[in-house]
N, C-alpha and C positions, 0 to 999 in steps of 0.2 A: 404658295406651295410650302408645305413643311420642311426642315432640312435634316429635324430629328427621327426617330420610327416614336410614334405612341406606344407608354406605356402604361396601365389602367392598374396595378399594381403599388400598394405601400413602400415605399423605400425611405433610409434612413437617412435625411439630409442633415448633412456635419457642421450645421451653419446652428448661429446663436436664434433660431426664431421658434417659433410656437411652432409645435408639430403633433401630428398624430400619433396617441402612443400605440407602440408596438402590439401590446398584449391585448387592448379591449377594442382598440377602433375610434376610441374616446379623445376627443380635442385634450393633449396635454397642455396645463399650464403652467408649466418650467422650458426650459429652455430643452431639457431632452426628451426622447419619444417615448415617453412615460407619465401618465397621469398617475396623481397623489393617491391616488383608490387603492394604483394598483403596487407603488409603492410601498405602499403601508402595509401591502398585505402579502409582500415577500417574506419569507420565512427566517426571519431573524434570527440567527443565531441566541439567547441568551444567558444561562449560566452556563459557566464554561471553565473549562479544566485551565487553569492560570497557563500554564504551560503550552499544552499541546490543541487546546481550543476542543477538547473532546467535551459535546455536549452531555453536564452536572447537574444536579437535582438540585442545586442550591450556589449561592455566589459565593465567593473564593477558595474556593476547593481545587486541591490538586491527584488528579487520579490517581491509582497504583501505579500505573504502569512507570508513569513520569517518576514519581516514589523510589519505585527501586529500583528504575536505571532512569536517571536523569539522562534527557537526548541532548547531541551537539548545538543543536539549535536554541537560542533564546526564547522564544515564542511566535505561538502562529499570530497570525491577526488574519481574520476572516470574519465577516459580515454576515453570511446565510448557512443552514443548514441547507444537506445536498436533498433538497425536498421538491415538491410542486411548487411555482413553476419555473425556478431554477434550474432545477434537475432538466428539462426539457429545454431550457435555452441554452444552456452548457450543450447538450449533447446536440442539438442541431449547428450549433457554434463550431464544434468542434470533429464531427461526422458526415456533418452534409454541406459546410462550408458557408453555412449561413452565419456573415461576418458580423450584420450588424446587431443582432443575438448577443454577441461576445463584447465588441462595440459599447454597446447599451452598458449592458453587467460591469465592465472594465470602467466606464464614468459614473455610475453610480458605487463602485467599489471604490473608487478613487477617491471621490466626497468622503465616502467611512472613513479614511486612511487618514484625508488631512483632517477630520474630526480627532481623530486617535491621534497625531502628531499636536493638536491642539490642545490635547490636554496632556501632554506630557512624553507619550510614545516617542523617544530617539527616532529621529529620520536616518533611515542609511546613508552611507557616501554613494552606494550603487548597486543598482538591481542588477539580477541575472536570474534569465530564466533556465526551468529545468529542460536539457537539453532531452531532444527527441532520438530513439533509433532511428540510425537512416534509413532501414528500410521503412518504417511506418510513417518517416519525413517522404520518400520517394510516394507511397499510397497517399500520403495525404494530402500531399502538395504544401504543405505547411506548420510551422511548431505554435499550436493555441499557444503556449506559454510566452513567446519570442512575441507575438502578436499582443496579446495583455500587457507585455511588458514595457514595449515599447509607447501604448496609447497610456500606460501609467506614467510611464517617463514624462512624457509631453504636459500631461496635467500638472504632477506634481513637480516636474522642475527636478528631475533629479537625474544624475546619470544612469544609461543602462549601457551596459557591457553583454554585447547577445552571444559573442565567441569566448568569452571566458573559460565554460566549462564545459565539454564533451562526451559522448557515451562513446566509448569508444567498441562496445560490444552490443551486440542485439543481444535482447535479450526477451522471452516471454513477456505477453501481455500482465502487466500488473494485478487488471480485475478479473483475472483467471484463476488467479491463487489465495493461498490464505497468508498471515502473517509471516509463521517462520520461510514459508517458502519464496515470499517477496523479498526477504533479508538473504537469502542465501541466492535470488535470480539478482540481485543488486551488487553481489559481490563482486569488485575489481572490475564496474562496470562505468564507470565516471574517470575522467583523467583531469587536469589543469592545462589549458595554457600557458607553455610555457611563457609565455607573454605577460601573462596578466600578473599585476599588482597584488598582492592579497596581504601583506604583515603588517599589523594595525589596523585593517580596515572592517566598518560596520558591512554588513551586505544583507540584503534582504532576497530571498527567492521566490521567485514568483512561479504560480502554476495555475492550474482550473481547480482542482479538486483535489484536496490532502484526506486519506482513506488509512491506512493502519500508522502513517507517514513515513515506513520505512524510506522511502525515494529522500524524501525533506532530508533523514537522517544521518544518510548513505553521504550526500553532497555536503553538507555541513560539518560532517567529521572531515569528509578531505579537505574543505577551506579553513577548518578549525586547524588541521594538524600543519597545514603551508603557513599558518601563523596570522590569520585572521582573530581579530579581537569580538568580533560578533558578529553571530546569523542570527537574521528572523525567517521567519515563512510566513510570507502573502499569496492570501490565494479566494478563489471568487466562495468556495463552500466546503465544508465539514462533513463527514459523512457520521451517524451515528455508529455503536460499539454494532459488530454482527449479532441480529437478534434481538436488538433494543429498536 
């Protein structure tokens, strides 16, 4: 007699062995549910704004925007553009609660990162992700970001601090708006801990998707001005310029 219900369904098992990957059905040959095909044919970010990871027509170029107002933040580091089929496992990741979507992208984002720490990339002293409105924490059941952050922590061995930083106002949906209006729906919308450590230290922010980066900008100027010596932003993808 069984003692479990069958389940006739792919699921993501978090164990070191050969698995089916997620996207094609296809026996993966690595360790995650991902075969090399479909790997390789993720939407790689490639030249890219030095700064703010805004995908450029050519390698080390720094956009205007960054030009003439340089942001709080040191630099993004991000692996994909926000494309197919990214864009679609972010957003069931993050919408429909399909964890191991996010899972997946967060161990393969993780690889990029100690690649980038391997050739030179400052590792933070500690992550923090970007804090969610509570009420779209109550609808959602959960912050992608706190989630990402915490399966980066694990990887990479490094601390994350999930209560550090707080919104302390709802505020409009982000992908509602256009730029000035994201910077002015951002205003005096973040607070500190007063707990948390911040004078001298690296920190990196994690999120799903960095989009004009006001949010990135909004939080790093507050950790910049507590006396923090550097922000980065990590996040799963890039969104291109509106209209490009």
């Amino acid at each position: 007699m069984r003692c479990q219900p069958r389940y006739e369904q792919q699921v993501y098992i978090c164990l070191k062995n050969v698995q089916t990957c997620l996207l094609c059905d296809e026996p993966a040959e690595a360790e995650l549910p991902m075969c090399v095909a479909c790997e390789t044919e993720l939407p790689w970010l490639g030249d890219q704004c030095q700064t703010c990871a805004l995908p450029m027509p050519a390698v080390g170029l720094t956009c205007s925007e960054c030009l003439l107002e340089p942001p709080a933040f040191e630099q993004v580091v991000v692996p994909w553009r926000y494309d197919f089929p990214v864009d679609s496992l972010i957003t069931r990741f993050k919408h429909k609660a399909k964890w191991p979507f996010g899972h997946l992208l967060a161990d393969v984002a993780g690889q990029y990162l100690q690649h980038r720490f391997d050739e030179g990339l400052p590792r933070p002293d500690v992550l923090l992700p970007v804090p969610l409105a509570s009420k779209r924490l109550r609808q959602r059941g959960f912050n992608q970001a706190a989630m990402l952050g915490r399966w980066l922590s694990q990887q990479l061995d490094l601390p994350f601090e999930e209560q550090a930083l707080r919104r302390i106002h709802d505020t409009s949906a982000q992908q509602d708006l256009d730029a000035k209006a994201r910077k002015r729906n951002l205003r005096h919308a973040f607070a500190l801990n007063p707990d948390t450590d911040v004078k001298g230290r690296h920190f990196a922010l994690i999120d799903d998707v960095l989009t004009t980066g006001a949010t990135a900008q909004a939080l790093a100027r507050l950790l910049k001005n507590a006396g923090a010596a550097r922000v980065d932003v990590c996040c799963l993808a890039r969104t291109p310029k509106p209209g490009n």
